[in-house]
Gaussian input, Z-matrix of N, CA and C with variables (Angstrom, degrees):
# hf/3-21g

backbone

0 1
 N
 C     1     B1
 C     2     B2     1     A1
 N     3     B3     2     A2     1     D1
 C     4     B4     3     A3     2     D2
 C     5     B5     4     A4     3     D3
 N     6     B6     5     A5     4     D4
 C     7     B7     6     A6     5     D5
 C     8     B8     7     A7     6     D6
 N     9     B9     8     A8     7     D7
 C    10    B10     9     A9     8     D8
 C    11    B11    10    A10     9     D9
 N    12    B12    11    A11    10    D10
 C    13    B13    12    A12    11    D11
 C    14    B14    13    A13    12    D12
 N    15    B15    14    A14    13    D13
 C    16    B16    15    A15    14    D14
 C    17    B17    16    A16    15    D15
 N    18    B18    17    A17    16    D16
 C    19    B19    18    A18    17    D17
 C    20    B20    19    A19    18    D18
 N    21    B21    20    A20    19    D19
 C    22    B22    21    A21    20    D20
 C    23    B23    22    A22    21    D21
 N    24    B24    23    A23    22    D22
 C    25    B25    24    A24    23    D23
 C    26    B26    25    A25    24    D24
 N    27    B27    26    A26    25    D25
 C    28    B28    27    A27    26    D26
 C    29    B29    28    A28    27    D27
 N    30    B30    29    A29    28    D28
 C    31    B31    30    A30    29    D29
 C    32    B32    31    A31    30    D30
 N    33    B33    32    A32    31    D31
 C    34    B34    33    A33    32    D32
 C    35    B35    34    A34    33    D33
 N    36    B36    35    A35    34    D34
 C    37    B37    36    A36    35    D35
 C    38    B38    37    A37    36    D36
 N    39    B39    38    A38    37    D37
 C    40    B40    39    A39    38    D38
 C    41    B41    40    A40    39    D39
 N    42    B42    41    A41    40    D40
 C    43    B43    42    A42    41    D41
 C    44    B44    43    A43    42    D42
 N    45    B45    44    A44    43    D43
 C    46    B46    45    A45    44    D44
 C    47    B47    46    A46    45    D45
 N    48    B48    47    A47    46    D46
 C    49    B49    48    A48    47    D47
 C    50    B50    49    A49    48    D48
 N    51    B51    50    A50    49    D49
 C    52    B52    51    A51    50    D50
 C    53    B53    52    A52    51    D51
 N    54    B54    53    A53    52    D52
 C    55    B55    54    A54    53    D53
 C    56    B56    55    A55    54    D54
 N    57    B57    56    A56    55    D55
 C    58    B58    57    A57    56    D56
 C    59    B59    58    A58    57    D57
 N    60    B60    59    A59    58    D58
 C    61    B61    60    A60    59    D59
 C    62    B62    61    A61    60    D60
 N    63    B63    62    A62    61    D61
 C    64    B64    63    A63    62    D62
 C    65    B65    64    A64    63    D63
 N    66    B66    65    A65    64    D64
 C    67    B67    66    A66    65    D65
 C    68    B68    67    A67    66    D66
 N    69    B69    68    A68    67    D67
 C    70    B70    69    A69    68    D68
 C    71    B71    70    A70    69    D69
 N    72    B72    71    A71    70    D70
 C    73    B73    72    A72    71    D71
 C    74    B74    73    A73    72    D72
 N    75    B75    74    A74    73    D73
 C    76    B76    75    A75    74    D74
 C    77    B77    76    A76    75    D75
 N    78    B78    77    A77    76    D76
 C    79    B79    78    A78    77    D77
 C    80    B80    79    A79    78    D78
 N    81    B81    80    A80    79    D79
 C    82    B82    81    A81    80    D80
 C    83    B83    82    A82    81    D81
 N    84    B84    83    A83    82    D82
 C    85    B85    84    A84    83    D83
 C    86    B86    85    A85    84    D84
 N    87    B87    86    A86    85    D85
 C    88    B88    87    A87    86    D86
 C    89    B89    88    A88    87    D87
 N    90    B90    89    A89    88    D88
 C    91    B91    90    A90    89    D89
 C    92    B92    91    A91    90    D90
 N    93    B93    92    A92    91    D91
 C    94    B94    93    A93    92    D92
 C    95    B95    94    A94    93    D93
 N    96    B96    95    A95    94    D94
 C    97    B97    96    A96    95    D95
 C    98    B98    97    A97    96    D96
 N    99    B99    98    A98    97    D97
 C   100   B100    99    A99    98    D98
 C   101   B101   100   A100    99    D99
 N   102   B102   101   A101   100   D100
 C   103   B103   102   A102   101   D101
 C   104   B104   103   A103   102   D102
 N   105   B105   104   A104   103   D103
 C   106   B106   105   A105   104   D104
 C   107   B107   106   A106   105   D105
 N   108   B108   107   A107   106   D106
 C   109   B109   108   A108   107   D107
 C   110   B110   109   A109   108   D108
 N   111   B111   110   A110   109   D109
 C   112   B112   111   A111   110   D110
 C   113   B113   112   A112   111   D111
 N   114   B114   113   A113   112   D112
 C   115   B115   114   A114   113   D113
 C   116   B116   115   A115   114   D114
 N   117   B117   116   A116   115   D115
 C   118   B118   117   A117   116   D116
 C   119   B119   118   A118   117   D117
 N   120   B120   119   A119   118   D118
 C   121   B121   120   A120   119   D119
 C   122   B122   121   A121   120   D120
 N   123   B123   122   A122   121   D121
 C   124   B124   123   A123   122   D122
 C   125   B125   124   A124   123   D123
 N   126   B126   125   A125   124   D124
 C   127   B127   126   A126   125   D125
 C   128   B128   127   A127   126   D126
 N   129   B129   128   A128   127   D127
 C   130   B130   129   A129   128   D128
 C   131   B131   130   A130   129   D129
 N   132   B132   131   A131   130   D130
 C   133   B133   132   A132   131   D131
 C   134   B134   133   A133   132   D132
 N   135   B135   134   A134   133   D133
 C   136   B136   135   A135   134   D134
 C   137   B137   136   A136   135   D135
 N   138   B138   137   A137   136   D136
 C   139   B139   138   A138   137   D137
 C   140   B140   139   A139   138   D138
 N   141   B141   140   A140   139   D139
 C   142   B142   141   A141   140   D140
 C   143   B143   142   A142   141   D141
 N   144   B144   143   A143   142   D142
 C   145   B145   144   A144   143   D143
 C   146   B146   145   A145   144   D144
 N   147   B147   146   A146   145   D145
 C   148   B148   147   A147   146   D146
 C   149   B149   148   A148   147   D147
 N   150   B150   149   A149   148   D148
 C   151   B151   150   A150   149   D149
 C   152   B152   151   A151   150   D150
 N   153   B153   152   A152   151   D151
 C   154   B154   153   A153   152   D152
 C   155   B155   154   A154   153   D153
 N   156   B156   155   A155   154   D154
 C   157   B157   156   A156   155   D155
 C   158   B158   157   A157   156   D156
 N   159   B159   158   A158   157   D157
 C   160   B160   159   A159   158   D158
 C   161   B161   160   A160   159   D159
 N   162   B162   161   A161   160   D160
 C   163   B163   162   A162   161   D161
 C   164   B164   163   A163   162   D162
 N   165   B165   164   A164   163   D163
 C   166   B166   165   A165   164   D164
 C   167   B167   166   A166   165   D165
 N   168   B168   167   A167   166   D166
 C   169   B169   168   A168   167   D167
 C   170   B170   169   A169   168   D168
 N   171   B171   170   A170   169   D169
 C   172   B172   171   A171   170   D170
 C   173   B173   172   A172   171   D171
 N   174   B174   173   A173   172   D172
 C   175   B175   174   A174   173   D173
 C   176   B176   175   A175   174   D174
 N   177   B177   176   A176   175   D175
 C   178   B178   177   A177   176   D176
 C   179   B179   178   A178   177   D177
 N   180   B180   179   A179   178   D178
 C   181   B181   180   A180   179   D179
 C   182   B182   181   A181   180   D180
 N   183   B183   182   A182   181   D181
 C   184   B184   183   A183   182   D182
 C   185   B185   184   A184   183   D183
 N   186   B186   185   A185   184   D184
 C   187   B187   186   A186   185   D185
 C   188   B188   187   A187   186   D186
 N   189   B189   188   A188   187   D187
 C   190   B190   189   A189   188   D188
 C   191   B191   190   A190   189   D189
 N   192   B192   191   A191   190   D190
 C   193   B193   192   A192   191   D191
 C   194   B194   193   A193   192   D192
 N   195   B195   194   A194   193   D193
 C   196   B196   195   A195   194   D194
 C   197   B197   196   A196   195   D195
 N   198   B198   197   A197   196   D196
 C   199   B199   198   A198   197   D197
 C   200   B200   199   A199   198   D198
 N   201   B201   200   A200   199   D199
 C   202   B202   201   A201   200   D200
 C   203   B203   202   A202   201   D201
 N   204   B204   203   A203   202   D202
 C   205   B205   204   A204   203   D203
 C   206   B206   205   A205   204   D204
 N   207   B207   206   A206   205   D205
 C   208   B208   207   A207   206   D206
 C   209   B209   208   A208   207   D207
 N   210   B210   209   A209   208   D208
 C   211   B211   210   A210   209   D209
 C   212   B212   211   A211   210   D210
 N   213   B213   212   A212   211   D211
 C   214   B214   213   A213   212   D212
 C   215   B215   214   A214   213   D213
 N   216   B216   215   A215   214   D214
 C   217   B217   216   A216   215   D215
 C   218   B218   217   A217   216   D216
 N   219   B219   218   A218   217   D217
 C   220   B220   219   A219   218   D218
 C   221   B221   220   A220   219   D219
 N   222   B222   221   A221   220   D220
 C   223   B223   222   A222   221   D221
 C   224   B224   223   A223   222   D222
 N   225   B225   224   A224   223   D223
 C   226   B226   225   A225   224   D224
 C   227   B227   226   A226   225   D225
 N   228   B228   227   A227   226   D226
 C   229   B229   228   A228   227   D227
 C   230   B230   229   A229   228   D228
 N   231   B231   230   A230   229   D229
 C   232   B232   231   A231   230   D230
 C   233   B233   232   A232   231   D231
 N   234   B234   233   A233   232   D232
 C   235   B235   234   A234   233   D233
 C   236   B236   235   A235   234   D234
 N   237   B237   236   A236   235   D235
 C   238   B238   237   A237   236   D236
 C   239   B239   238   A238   237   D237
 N   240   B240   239   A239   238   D238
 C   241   B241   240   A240   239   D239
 C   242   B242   241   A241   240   D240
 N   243   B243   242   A242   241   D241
 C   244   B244   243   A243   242   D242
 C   245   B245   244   A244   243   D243
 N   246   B246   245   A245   244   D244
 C   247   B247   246   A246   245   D245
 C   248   B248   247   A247   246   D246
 N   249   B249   248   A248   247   D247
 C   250   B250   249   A249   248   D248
 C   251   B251   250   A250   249   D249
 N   252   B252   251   A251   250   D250
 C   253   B253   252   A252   251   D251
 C   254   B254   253   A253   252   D252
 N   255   B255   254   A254   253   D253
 C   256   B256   255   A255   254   D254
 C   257   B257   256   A256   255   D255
 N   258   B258   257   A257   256   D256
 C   259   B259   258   A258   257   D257
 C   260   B260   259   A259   258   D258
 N   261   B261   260   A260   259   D259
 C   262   B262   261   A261   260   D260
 C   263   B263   262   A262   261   D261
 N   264   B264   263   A263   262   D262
 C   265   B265   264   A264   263   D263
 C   266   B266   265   A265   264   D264
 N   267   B267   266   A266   265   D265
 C   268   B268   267   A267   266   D266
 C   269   B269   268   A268   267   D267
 N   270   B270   269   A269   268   D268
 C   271   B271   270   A270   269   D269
 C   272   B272   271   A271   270   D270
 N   273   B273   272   A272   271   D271
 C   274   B274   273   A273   272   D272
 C   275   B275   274   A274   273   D273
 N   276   B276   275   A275   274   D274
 C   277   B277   276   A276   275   D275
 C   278   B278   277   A277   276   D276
 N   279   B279   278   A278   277   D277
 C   280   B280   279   A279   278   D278
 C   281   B281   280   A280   279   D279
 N   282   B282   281   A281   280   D280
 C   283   B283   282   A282   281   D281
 C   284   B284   283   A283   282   D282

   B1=1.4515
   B2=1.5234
   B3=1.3184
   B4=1.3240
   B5=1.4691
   B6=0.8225
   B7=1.4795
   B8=1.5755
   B9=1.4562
   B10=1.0592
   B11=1.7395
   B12=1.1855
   B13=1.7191
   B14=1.1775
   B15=1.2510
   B16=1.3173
   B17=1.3012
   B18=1.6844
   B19=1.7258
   B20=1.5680
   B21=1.4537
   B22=1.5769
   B23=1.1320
   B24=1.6130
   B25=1.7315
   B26=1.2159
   B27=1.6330
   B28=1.4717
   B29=1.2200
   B30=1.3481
   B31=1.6173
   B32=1.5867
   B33=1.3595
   B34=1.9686
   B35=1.5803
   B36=1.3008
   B37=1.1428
   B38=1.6035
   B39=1.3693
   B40=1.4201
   B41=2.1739
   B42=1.6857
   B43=1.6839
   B44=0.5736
   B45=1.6790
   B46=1.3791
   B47=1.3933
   B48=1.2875
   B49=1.5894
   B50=1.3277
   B51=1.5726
   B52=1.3451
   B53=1.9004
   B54=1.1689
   B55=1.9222
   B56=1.2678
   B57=1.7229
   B58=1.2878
   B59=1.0579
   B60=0.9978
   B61=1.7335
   B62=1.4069
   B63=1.2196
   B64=1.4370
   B65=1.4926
   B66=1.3328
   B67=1.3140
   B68=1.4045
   B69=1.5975
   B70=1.0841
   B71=1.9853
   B72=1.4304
   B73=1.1726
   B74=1.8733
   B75=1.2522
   B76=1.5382
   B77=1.6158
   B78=1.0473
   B79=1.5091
   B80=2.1058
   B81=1.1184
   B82=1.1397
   B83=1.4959
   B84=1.6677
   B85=1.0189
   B86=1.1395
   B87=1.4801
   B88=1.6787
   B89=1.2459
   B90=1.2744
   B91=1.6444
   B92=1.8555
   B93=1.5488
   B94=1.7830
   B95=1.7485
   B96=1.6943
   B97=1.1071
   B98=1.5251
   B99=1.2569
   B100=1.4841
   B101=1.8548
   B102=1.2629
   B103=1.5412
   B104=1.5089
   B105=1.6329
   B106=1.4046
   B107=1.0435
   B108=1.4652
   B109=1.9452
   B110=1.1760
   B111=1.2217
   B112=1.7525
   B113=1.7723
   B114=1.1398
   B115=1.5657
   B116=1.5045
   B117=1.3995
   B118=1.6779
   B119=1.4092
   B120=1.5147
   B121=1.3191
   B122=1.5559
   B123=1.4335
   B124=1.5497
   B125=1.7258
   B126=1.7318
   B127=1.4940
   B128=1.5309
   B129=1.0658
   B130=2.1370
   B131=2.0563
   B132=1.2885
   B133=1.7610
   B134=1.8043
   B135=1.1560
   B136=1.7141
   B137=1.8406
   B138=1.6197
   B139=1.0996
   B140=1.5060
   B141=1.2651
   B142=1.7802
   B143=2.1025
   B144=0.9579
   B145=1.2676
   B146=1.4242
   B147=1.4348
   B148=1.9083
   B149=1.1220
   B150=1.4216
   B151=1.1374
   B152=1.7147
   B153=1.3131
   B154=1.8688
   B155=1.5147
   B156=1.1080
   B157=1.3076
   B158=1.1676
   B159=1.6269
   B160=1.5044
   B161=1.6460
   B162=1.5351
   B163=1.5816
   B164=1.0382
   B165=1.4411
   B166=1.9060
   B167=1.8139
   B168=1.2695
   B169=1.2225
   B170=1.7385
   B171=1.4121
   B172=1.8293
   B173=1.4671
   B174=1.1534
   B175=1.0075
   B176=1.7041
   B177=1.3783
   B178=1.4571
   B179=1.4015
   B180=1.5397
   B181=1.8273
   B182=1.5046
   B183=1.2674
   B184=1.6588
   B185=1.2122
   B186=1.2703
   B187=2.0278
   B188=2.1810
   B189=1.4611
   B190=1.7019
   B191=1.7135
   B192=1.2446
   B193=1.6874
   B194=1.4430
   B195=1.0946
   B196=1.5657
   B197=1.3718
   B198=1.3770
   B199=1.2344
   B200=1.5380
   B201=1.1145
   B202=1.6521
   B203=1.3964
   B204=1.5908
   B205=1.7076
   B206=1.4405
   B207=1.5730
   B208=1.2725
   B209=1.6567
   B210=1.4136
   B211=1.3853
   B212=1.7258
   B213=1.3584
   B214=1.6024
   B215=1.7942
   B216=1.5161
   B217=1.3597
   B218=1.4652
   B219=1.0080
   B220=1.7160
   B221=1.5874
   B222=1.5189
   B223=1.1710
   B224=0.9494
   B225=1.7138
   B226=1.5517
   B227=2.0812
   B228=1.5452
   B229=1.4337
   B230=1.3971
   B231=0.9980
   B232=1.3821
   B233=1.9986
   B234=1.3350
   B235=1.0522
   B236=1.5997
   B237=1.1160
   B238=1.7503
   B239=1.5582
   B240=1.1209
   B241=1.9218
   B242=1.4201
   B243=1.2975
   B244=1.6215
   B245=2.1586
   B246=1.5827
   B247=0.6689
   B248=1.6875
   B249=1.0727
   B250=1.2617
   B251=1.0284
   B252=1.5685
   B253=1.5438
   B254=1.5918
   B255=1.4149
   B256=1.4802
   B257=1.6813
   B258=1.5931
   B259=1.8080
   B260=1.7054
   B261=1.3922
   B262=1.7282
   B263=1.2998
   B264=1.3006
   B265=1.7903
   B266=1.6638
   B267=1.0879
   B268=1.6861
   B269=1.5283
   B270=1.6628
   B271=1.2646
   B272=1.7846
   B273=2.0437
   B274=1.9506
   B275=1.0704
   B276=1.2832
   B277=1.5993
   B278=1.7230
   B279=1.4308
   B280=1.4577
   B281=1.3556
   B282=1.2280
   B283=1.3486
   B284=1.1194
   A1=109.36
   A2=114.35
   A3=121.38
   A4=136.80
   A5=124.21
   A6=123.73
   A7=123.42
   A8=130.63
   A9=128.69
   A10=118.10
   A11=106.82
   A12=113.81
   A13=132.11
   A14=167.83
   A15=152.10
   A16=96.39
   A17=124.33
   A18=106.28
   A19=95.51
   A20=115.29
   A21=101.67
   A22=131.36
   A23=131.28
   A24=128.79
   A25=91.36
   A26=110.91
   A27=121.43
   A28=109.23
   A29=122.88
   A30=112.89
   A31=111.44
   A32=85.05
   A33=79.90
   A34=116.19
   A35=114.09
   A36=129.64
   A37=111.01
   A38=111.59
   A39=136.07
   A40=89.61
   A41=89.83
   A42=98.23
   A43=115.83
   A44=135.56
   A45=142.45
   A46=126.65
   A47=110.85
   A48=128.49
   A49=89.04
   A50=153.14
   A51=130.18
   A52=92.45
   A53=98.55
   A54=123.30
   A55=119.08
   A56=120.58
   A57=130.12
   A58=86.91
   A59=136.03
   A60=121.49
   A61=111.49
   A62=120.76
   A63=132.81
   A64=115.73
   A65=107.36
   A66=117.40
   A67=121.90
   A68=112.95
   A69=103.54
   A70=109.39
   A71=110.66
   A72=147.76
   A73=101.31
   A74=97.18
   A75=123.06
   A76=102.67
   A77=118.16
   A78=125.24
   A79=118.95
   A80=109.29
   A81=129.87
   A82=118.95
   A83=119.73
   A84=125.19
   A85=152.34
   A86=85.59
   A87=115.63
   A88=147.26
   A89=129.87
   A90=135.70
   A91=105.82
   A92=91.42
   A93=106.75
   A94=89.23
   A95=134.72
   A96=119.22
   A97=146.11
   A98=108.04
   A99=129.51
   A100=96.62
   A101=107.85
   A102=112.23
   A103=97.92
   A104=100.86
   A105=92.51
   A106=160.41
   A107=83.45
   A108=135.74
   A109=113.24
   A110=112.10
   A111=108.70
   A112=93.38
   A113=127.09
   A114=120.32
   A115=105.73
   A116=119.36
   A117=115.51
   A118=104.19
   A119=111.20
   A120=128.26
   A121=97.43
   A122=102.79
   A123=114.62
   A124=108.76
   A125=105.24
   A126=106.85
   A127=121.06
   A128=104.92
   A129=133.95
   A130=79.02
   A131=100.77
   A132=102.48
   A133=89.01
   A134=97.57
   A135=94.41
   A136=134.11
   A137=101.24
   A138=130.81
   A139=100.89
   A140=133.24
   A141=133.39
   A142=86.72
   A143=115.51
   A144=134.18
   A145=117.50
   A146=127.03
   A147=157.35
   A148=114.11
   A149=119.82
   A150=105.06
   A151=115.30
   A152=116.41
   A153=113.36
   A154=108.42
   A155=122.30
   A156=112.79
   A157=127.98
   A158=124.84
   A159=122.15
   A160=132.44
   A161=106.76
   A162=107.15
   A163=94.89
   A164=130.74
   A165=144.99
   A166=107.69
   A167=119.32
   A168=143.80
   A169=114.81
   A170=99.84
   A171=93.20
   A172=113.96
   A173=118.63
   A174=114.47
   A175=126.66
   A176=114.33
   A177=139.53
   A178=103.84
   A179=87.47
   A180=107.95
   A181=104.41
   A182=120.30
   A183=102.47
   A184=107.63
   A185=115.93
   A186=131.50
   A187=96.55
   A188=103.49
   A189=92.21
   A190=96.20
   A191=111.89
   A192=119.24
   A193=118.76
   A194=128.96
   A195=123.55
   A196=118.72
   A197=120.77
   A198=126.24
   A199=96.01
   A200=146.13
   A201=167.27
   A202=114.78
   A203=110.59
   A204=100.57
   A205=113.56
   A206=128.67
   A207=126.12
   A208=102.69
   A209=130.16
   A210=138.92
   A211=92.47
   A212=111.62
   A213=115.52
   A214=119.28
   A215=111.37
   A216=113.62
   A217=104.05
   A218=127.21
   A219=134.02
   A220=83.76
   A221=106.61
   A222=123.24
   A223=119.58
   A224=110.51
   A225=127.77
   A226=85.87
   A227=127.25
   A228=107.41
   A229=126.90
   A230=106.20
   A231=130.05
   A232=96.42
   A233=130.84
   A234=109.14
   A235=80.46
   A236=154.92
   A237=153.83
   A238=87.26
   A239=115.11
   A240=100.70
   A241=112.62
   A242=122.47
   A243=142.91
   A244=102.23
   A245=113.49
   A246=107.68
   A247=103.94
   A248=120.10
   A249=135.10
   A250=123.66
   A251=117.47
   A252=128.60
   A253=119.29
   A254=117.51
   A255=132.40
   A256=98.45
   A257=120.42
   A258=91.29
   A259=90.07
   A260=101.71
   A261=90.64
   A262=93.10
   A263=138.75
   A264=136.52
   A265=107.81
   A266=100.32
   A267=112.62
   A268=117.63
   A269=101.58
   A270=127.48
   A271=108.33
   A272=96.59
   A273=93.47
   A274=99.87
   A275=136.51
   A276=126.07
   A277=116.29
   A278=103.81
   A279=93.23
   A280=126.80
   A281=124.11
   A282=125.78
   A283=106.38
   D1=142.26
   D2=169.89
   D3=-98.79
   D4=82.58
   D5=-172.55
   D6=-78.59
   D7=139.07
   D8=-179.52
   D9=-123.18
   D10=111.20
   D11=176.65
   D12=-60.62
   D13=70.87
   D14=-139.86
   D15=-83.07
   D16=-26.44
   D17=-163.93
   D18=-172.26
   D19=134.83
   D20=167.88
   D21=-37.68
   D22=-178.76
   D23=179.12
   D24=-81.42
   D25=143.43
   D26=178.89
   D27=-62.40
   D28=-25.82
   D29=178.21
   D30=-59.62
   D31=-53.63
   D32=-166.69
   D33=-73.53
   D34=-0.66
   D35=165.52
   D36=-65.11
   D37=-45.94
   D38=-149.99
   D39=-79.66
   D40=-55.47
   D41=170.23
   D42=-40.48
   D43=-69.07
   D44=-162.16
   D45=-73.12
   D46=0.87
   D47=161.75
   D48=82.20
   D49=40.01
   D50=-171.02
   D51=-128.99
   D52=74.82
   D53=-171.42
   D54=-59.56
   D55=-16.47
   D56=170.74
   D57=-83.54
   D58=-68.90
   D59=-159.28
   D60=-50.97
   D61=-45.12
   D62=-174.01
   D63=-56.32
   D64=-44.12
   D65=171.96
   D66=-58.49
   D67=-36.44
   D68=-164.94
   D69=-99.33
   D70=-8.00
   D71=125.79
   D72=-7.66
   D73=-87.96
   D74=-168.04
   D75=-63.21
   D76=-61.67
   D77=166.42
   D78=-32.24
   D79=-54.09
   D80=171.87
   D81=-58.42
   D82=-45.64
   D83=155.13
   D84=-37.38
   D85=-83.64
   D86=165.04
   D87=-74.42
   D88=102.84
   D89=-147.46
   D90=-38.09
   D91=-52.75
   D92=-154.62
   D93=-87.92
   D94=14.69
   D95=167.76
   D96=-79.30
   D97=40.89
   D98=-125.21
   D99=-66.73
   D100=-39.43
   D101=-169.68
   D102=-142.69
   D103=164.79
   D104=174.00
   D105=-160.15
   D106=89.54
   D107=142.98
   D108=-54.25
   D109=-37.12
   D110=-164.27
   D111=-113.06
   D112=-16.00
   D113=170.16
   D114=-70.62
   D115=-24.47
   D116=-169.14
   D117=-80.32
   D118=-22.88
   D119=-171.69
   D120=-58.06
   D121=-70.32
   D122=-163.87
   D123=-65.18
   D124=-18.05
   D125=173.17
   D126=-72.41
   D127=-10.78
   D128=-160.10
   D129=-88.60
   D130=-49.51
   D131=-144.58
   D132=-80.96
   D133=-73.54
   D134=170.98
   D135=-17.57
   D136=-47.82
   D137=-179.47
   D138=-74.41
   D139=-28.79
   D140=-147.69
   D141=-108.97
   D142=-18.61
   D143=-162.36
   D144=-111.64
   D145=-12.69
   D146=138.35
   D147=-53.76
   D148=84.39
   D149=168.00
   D150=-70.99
   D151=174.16
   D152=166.64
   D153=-77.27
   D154=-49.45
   D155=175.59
   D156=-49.71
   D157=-28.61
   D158=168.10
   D159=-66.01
   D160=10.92
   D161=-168.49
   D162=-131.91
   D163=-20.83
   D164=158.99
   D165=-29.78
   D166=-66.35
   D167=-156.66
   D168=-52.07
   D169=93.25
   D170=-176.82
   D171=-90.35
   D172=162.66
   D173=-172.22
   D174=-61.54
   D175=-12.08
   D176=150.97
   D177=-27.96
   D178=-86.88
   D179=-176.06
   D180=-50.30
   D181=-32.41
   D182=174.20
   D183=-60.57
   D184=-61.94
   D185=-150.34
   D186=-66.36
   D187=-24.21
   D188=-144.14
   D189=-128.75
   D190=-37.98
   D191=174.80
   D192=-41.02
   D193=94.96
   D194=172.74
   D195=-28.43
   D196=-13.58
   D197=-156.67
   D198=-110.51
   D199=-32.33
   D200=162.87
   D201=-79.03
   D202=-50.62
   D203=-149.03
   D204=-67.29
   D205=-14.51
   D206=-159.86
   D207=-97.08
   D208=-6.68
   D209=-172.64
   D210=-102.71
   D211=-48.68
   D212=-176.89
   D213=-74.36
   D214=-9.54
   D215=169.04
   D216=-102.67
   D217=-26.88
   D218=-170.27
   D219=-54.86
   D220=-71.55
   D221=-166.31
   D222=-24.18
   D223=-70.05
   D224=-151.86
   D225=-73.98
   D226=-43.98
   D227=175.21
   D228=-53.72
   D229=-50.42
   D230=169.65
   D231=-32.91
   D232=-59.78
   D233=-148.46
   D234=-98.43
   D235=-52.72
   D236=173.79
   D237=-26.17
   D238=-56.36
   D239=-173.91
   D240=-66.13
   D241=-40.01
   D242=177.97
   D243=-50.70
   D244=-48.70
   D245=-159.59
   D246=-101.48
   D247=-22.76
   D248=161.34
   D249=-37.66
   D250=-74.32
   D251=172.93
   D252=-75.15
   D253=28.69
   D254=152.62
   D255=62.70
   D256=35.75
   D257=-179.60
   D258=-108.95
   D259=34.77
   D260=160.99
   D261=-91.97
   D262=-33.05
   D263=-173.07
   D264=-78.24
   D265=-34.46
   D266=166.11
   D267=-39.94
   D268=-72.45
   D269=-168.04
   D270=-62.33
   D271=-41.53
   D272=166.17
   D273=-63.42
   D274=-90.17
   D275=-133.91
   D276=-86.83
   D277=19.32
   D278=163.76
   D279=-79.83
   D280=-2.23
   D281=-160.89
   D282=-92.55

């Protein structure tokens, strides 16, 4: 599959202190981001709403942390069974 980026995630944009980007980030996004006055706005809210602990987390601490690993293996079974037993094709064409 090919995927194409136009711009990093505004968060880590927002982290990395690099605010032109972010802005224009935010602009691109957001319907009501018209100029930006109102992108710094949504950069203020984003930022107030980041905690530090949420950008800490390696993928280690997901797979192996006593504190992570039992939500991050549930998960990952949870969706191998989800995708396994075909009720993603279920769930499309029942409608």
């Amino acid at each position: 599959m090919l995927f194409v980026f136009r711009f990093e995630p505004t968060k880590f944009l927002i982290q990395q202190g690099r605010t032109e980007e972010a802005i224009k980030a935010v602009k691109d996004m957001y319907k009501y981001a018209k100029d930006d006055a109102t992108a710094l706005i949504y950069i203020e809210k984003i930022k107030s709403m980041s905690g530090k602990g949420t950008s800490e987390l390696t993928l280690k601490d997901a797979m192996f942390n006593p504190r992570y690993r039992k939500a991050t293996w549930f998960s990952f079974v949870y969706v191998c069974f989800h995708e396994l037993a075909g009720n993603s094709l279920i769930n499309l064409y029942s409608n």
